[in-house]
Jmol script that loads the backbone (N, CA, C; Angstrom):
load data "model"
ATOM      1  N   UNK A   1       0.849  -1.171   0.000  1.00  0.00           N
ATOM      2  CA  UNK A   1       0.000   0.000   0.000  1.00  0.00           C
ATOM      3  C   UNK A   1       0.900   1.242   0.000  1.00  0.00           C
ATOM      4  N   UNK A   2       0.448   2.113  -0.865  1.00  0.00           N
ATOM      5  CA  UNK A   2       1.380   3.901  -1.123  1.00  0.00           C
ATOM      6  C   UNK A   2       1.003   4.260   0.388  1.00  0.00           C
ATOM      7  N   UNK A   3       1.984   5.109   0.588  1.00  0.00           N
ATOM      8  CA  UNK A   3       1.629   6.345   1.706  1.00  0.00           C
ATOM      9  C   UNK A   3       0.422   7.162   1.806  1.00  0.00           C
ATOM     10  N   UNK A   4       0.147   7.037   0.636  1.00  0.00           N
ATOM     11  CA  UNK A   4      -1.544   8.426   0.246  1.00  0.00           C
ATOM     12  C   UNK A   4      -2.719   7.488   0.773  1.00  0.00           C
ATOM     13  N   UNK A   5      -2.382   5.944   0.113  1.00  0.00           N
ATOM     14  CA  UNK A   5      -3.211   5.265   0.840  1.00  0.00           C
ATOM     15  C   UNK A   5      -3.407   4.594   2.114  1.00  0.00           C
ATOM     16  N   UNK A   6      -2.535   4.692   2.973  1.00  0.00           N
ATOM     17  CA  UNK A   6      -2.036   4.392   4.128  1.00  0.00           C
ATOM     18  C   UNK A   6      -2.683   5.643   5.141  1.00  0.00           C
ATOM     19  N   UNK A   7      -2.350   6.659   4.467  1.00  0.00           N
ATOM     20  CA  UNK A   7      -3.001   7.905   4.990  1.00  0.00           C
ATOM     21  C   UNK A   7      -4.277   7.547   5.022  1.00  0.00           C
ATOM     22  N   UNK A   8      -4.688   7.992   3.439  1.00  0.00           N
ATOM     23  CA  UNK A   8      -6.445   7.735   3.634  1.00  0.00           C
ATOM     24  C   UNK A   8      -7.182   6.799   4.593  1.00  0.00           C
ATOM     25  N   UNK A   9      -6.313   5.693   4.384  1.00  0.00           N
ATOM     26  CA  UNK A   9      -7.133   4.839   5.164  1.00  0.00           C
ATOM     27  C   UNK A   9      -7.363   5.412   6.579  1.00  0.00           C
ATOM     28  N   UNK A  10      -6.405   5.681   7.454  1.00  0.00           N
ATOM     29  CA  UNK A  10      -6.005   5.806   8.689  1.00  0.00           C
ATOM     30  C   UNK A  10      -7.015   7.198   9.220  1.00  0.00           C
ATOM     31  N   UNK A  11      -6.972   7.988   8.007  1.00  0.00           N
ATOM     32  CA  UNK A  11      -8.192   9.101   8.438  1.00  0.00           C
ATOM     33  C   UNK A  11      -9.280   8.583   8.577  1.00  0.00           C
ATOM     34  N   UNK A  12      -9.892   7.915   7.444  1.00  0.00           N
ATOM     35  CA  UNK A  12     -11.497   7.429   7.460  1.00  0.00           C
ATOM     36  C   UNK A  12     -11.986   5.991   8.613  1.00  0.00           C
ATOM     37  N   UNK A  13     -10.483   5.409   8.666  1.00  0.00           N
ATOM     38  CA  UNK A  13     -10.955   4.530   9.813  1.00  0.00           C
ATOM     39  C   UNK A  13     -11.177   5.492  11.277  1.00  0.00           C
ATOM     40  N   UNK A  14     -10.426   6.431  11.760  1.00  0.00           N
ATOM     41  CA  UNK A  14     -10.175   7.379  12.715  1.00  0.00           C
ATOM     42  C   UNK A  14     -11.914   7.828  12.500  1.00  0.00           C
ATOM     43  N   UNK A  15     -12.166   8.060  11.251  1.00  0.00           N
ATOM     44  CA  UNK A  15     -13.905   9.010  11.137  1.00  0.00           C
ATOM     45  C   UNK A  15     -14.896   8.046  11.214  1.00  0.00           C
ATOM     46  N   UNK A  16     -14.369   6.969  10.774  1.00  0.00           N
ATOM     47  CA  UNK A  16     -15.492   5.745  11.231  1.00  0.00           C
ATOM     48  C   UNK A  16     -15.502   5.253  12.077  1.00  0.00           C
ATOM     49  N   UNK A  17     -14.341   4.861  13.006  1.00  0.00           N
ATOM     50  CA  UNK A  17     -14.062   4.505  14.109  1.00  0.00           C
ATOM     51  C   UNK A  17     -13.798   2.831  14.315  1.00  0.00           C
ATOM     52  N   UNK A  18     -13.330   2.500  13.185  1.00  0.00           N
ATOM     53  CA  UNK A  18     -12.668   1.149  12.501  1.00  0.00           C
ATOM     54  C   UNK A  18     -11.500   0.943  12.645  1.00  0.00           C
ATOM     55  N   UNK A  19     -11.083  -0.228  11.883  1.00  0.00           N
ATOM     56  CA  UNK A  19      -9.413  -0.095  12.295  1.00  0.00           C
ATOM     57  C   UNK A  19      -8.593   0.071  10.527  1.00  0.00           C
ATOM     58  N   UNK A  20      -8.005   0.378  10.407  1.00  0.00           N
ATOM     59  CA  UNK A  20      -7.846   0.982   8.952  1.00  0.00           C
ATOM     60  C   UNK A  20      -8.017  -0.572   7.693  1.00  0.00           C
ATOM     61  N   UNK A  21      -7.835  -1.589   8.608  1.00  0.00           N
ATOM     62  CA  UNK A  21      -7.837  -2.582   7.769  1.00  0.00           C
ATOM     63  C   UNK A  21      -9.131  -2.575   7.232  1.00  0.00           C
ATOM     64  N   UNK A  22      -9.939  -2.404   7.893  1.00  0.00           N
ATOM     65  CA  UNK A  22     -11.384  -2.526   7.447  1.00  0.00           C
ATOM     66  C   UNK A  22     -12.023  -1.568   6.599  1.00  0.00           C
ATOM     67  N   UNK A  23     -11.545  -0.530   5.965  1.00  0.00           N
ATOM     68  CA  UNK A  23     -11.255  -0.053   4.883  1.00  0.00           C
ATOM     69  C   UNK A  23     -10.721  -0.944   3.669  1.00  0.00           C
ATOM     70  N   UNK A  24     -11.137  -0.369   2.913  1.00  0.00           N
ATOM     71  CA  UNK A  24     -10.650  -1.223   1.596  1.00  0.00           C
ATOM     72  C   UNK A  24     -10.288  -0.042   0.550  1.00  0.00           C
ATOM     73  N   UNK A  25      -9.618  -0.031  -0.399  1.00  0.00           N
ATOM     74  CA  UNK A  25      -9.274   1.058  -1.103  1.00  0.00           C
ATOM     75  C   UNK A  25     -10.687   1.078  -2.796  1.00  0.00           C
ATOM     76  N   UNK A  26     -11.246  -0.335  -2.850  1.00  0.00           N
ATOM     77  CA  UNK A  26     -12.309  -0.374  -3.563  1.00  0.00           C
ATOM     78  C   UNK A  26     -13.976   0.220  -2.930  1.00  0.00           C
ATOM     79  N   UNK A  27     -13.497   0.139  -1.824  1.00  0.00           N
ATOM     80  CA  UNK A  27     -14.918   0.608  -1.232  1.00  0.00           C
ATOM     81  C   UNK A  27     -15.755   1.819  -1.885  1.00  0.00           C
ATOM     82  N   UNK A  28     -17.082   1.742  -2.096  1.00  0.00           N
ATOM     83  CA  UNK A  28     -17.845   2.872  -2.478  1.00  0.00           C
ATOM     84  C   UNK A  28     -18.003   3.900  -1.112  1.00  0.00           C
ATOM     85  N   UNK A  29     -17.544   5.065  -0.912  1.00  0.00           N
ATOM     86  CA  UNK A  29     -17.694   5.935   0.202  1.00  0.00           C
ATOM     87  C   UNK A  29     -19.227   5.815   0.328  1.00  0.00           C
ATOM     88  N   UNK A  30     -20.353   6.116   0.019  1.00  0.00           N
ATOM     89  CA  UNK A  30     -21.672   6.121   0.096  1.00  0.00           C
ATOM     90  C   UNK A  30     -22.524   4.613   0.434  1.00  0.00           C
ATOM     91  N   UNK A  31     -22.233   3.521  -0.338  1.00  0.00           N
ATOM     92  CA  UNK A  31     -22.922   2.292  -0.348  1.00  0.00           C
ATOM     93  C   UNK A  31     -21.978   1.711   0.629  1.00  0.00           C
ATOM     94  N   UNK A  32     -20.889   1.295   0.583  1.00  0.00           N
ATOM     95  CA  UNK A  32     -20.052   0.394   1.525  1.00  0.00           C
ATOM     96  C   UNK A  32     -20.239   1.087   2.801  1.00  0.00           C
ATOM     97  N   UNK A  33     -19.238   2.692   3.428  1.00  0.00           N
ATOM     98  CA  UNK A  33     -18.975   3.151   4.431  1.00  0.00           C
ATOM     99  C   UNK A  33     -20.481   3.698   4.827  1.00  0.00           C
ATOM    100  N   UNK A  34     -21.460   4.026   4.123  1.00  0.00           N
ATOM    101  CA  UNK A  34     -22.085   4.777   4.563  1.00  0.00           C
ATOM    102  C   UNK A  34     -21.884   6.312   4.759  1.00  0.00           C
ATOM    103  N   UNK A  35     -21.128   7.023   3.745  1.00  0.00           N
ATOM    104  CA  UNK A  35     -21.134   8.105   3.795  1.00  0.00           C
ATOM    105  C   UNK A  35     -22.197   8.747   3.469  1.00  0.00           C
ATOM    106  N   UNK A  36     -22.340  10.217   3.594  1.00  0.00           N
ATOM    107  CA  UNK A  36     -23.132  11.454   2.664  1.00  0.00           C
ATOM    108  C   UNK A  36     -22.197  12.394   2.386  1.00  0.00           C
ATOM    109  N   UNK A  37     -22.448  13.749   1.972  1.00  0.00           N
ATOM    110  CA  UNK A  37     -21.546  15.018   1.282  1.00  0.00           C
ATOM    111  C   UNK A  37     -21.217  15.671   2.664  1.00  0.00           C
ATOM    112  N   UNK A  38     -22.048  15.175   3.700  1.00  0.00           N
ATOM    113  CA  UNK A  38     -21.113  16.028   4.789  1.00  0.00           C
ATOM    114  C   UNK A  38     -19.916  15.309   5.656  1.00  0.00           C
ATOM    115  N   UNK A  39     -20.636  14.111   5.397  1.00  0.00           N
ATOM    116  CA  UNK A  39     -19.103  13.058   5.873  1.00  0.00           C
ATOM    117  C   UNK A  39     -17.563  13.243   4.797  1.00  0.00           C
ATOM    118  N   UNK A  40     -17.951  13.188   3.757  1.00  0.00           N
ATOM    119  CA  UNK A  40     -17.068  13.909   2.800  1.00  0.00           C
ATOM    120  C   UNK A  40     -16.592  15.018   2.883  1.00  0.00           C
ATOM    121  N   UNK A  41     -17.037  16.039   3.486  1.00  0.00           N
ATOM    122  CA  UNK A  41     -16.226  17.430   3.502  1.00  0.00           C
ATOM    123  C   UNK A  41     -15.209  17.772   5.107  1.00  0.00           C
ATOM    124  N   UNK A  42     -16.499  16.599   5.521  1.00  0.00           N
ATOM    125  CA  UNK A  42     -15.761  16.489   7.166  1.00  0.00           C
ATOM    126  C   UNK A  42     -14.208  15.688   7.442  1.00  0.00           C
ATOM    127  N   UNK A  43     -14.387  14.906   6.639  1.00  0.00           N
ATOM    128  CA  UNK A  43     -12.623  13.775   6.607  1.00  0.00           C
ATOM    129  C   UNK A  43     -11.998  14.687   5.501  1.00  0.00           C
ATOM    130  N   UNK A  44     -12.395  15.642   4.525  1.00  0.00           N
ATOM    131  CA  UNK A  44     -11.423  16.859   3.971  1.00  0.00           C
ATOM    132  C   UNK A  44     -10.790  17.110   4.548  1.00  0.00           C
ATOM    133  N   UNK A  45     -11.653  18.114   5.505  1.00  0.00           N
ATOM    134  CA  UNK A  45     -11.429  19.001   6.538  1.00  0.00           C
ATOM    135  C   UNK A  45     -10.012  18.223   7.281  1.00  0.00           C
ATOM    136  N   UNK A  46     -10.650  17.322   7.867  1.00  0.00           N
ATOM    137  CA  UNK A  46      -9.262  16.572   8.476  1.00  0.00           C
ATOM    138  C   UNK A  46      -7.880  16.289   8.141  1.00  0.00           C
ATOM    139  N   UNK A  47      -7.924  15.918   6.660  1.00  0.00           N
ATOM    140  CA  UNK A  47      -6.713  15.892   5.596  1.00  0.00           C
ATOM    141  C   UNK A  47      -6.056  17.258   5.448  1.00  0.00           C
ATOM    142  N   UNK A  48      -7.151  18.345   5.339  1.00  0.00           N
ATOM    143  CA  UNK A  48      -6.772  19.677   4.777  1.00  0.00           C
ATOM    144  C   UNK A  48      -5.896  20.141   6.673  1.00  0.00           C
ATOM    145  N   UNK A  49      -6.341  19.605   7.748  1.00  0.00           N
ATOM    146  CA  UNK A  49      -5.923  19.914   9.122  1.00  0.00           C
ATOM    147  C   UNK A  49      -4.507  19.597   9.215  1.00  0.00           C
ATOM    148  N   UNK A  50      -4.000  18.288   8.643  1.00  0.00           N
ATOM    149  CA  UNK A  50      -3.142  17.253   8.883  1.00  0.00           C
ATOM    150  C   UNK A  50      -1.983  18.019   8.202  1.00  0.00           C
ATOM    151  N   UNK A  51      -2.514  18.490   7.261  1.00  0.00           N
ATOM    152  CA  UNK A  51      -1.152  19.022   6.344  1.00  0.00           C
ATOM    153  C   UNK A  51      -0.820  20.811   6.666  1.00  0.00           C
ATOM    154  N   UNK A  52      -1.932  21.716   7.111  1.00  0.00           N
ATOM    155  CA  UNK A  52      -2.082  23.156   7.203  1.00  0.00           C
ATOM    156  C   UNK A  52      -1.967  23.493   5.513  1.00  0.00           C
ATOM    157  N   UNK A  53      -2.988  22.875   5.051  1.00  0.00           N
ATOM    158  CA  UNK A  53      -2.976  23.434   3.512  1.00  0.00           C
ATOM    159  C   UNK A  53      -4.478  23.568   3.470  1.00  0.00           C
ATOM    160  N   UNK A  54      -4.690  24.251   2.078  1.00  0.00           N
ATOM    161  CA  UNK A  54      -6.446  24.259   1.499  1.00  0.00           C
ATOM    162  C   UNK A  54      -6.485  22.854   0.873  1.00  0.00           C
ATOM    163  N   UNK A  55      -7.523  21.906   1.419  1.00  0.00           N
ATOM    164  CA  UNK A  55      -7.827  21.009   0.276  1.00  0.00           C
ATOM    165  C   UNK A  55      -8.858  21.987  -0.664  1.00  0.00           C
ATOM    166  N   UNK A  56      -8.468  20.980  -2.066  1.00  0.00           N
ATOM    167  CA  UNK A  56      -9.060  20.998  -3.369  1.00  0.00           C
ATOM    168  C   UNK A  56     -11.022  20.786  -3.081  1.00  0.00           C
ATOM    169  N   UNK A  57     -11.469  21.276  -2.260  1.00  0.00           N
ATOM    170  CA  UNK A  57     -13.077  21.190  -1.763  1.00  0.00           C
ATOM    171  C   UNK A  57     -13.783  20.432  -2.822  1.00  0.00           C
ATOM    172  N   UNK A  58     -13.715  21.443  -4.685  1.00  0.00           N
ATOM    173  CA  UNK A  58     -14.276  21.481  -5.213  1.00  0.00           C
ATOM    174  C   UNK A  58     -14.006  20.289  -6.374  1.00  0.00           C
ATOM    175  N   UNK A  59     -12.913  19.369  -5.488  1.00  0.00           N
ATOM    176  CA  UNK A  59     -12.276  18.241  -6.490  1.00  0.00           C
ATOM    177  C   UNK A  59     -13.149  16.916  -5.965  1.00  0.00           C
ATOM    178  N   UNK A  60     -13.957  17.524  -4.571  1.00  0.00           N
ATOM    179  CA  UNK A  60     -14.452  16.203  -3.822  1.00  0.00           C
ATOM    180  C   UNK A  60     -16.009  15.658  -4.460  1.00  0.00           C
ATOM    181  N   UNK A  61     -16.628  16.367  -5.592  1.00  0.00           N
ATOM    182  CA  UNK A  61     -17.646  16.167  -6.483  1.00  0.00           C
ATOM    183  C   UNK A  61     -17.494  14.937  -7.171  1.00  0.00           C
ATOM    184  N   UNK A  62     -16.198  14.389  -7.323  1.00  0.00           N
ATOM    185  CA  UNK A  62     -16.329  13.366  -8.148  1.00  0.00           C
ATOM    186  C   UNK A  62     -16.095  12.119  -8.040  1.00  0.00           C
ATOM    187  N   UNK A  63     -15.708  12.347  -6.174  1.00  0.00           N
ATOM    188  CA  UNK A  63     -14.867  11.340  -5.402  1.00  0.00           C
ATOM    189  C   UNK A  63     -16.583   9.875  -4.843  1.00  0.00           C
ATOM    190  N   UNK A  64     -15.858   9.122  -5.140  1.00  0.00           N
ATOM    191  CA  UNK A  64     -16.764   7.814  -4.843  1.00  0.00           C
ATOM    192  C   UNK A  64     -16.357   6.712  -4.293  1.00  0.00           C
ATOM    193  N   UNK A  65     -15.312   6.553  -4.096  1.00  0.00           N
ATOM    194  CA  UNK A  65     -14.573   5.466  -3.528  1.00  0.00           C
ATOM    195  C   UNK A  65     -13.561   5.881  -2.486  1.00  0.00           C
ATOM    196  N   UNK A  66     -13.074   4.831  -2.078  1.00  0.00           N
ATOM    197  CA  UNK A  66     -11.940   5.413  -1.271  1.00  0.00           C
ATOM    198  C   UNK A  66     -10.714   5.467  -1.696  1.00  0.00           C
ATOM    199  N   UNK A  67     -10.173   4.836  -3.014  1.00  0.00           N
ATOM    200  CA  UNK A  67      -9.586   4.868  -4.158  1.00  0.00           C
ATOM    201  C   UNK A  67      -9.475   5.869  -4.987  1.00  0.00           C
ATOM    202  N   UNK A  68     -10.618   6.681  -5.324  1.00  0.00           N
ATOM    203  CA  UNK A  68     -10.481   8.026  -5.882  1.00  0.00           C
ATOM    204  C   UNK A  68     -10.076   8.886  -5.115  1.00  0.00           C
ATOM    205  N   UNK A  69     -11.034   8.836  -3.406  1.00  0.00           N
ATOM    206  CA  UNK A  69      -9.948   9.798  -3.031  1.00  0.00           C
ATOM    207  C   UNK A  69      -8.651   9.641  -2.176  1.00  0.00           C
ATOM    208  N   UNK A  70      -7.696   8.658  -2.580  1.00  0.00           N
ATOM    209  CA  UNK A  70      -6.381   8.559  -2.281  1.00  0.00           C
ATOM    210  C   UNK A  70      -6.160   8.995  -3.601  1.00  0.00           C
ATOM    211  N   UNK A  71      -6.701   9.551  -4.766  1.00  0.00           N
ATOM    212  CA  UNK A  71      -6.181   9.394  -5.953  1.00  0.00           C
ATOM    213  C   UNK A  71      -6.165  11.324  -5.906  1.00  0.00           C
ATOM    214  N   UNK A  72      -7.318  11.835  -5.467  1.00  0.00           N
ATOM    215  CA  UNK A  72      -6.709  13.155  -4.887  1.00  0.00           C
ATOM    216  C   UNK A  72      -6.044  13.512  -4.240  1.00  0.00           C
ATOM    217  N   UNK A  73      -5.955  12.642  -2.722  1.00  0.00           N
ATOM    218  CA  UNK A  73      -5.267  13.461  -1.727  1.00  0.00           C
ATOM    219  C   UNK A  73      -3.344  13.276  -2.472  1.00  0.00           C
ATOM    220  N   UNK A  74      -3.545  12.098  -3.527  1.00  0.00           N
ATOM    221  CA  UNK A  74      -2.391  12.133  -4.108  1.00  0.00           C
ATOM    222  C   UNK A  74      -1.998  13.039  -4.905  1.00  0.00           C
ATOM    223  N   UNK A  75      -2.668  13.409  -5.773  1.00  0.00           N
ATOM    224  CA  UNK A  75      -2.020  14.417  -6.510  1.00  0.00           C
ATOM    225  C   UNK A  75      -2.203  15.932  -6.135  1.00  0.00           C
ATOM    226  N   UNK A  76      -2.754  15.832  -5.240  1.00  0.00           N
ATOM    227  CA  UNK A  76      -2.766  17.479  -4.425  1.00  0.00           C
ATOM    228  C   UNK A  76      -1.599  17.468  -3.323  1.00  0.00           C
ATOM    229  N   UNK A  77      -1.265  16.185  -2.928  1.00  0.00           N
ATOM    230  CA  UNK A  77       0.060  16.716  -2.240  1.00  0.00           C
ATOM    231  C   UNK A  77       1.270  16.640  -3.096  1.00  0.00           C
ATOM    232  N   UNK A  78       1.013  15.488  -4.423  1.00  0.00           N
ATOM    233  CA  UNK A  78       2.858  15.445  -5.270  1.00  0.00           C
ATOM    234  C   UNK A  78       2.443  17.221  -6.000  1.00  0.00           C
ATOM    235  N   UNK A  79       1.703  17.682  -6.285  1.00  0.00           N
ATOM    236  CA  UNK A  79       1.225  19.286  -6.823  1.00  0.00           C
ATOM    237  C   UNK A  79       1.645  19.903  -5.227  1.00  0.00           C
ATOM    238  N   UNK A  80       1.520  20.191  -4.236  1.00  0.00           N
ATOM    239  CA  UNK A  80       2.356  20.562  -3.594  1.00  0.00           C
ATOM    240  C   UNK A  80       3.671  20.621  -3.519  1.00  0.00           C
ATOM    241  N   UNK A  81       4.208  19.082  -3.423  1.00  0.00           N
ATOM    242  CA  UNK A  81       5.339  18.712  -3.533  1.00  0.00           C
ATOM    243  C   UNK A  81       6.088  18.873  -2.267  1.00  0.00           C
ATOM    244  N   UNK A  82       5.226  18.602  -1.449  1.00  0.00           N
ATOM    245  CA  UNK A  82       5.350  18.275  -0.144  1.00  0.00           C
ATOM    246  C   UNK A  82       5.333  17.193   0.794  1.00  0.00           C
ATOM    247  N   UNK A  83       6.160  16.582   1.719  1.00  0.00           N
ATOM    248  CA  UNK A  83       6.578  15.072   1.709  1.00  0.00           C
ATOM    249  C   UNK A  83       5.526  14.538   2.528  1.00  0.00           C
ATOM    250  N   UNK A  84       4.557  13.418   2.208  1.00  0.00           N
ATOM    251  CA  UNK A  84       3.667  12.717   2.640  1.00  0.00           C
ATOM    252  C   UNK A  84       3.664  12.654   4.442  1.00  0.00           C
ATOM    253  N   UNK A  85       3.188  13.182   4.756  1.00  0.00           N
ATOM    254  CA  UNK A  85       3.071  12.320   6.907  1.00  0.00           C
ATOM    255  C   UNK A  85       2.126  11.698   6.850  1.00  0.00           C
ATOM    256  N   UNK A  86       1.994  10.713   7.974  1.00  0.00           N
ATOM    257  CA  UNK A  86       1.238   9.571   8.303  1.00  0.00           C
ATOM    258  C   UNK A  86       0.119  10.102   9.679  1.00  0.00           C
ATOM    259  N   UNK A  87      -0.984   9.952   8.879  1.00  0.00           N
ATOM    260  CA  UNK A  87      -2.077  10.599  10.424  1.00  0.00           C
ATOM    261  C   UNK A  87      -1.797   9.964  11.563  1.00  0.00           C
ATOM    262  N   UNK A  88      -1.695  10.913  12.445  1.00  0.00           N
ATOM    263  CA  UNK A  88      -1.684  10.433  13.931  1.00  0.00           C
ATOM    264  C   UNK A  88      -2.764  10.720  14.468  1.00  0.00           C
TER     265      UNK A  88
END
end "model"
wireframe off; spacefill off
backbone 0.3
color backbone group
């Protein structure tokens, strides 16, 4: 598993209150986890906390999996270009 996804996971298990294994990187955020658009802006928020940057808000419209969004939080931090940390 990448770092972006190691991350992701570790946030959304932290917001679900799981253990990151139980995440899957195929999961549908909505049908599998049970998300909505405010659980989505809320584990942003958290990512956007972790780093002291703006997340991409308006990139999270298209996000459906938990795979897509390691596939943002990836390329909004190598577009930073700032070195990956691991949520604590």
């Amino acid at each position: 598993m990448s770092p972006h996804e190691l991350f992701v996971h570790d946030v959304l298990a932290r917001y679900l209150e799981v253990e990151p294994d139980d995440v899957a990187t195929e999961d549908h955020l909505a049908r599998d986890l049970g998300f909505d658009d405010l659980d989505l802006i809320l584990v942003a928020l958290e990512i956007e906390d972790t780093f002291a940057s703006e997340f991409p808000m308006a990139s999270l419209e298209g996000v459906t999996t938990v795979g897509s969004l390691v596939d943002l939080v990836r390329t909004w931090r190598l577009g930073d270009a700032q070195p990956m940390a691991r949520a604590s």
